[in-house]
C-alpha positions as CSV (number, residue, x, y, z in Angstrom):
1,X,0.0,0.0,0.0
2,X,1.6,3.6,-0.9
3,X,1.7,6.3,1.3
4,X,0.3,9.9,1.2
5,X,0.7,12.8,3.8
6,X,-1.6,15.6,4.3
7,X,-0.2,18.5,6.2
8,X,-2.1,21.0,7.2
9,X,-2.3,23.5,10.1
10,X,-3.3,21.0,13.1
11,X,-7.2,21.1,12.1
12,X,-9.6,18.1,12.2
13,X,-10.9,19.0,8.6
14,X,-7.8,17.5,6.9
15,X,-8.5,13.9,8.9
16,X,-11.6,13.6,7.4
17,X,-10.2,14.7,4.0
18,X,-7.9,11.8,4.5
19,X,-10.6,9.4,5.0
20,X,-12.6,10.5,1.8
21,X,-9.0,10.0,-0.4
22,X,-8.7,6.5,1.2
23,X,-12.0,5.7,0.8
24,X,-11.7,6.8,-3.4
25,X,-8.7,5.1,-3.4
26,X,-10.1,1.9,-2.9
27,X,-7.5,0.5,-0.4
28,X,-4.9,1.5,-2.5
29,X,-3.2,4.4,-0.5
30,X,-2.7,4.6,3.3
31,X,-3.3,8.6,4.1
32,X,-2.8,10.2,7.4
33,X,-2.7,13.9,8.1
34,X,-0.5,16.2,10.5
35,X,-0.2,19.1,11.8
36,X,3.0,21.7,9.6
37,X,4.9,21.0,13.4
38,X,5.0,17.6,13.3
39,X,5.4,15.8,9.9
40,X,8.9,15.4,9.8
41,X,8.2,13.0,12.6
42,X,6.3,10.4,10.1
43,X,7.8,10.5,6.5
44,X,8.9,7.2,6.6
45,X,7.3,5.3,3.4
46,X,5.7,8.5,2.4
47,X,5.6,9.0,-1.8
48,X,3.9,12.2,-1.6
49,X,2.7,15.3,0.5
50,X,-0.6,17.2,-0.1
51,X,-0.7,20.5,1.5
52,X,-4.0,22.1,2.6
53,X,-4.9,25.1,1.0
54,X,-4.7,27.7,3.8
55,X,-0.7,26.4,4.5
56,X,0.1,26.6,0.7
57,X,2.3,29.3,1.0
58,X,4.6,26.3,2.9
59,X,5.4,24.3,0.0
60,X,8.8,25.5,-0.9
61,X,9.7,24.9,3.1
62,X,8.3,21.6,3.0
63,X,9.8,20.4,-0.4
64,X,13.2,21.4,0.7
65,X,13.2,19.2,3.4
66,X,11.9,15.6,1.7
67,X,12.7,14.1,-0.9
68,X,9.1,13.4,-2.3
69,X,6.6,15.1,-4.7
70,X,4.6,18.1,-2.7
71,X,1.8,19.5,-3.8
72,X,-1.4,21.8,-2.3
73,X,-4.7,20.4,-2.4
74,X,-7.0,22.9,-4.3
75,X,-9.0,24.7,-2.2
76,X,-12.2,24.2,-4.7
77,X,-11.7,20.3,-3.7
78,X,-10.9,20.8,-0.1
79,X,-14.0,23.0,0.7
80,X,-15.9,20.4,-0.5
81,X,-14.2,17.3,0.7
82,X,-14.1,15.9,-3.0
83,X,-11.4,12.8,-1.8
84,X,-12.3,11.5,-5.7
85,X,-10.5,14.6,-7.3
86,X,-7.4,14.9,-4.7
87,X,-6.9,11.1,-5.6
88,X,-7.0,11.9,-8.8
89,X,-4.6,14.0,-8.4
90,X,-2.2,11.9,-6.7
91,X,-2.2,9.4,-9.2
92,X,-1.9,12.3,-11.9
93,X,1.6,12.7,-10.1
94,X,3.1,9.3,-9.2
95,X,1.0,6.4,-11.0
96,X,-1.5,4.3,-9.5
């Protein structure tokens, strides 16, 4: 199973956006969110970040310190929770 990282401010909202990617991922991607402070603490396995959109001014910081694909989640998507499009999105960046 690959793994994918949301990292947003600390809120709740990105958990559950975590859920609704897993979910359209069909058991294909492990996702689990943190909060900006403490990512660096579990990169281990991960193959890509997503950002939330009100931290998207953090993705420089972020991508200078891994060694993955980062990327913000579009904040069209996010407000709605569309886990279907952010997957898509994903796989749009490193294959299914």
């Amino acid at each position: 199973m690959r793994k994918v990282m949301l990292v947003c401010n600390a809120g709740m909202s990105t958990g559950i956006m975590a859920k609704k990617i897993e979910e359209a991922s069909e058991g294909t991607l492990e996702v689990a969110a943190y909060g900006e402070a403490e990512f660096e603490d579990h990169l281990e396995g991960v193959e890509m970040i997503l950002v939330g959109p009100q931290i998207r001014y953090l993705v420089p910081n972020i991508q200078a310190k891994v060694s993955c694909p980062v990327d913000s989640i579009a904040p069209q998507h996010y407000g709605v929770m569309n886990g279907k499009a952010v997957y898509q999105q994903i796989i749009d960046r490193i294959g299914a």
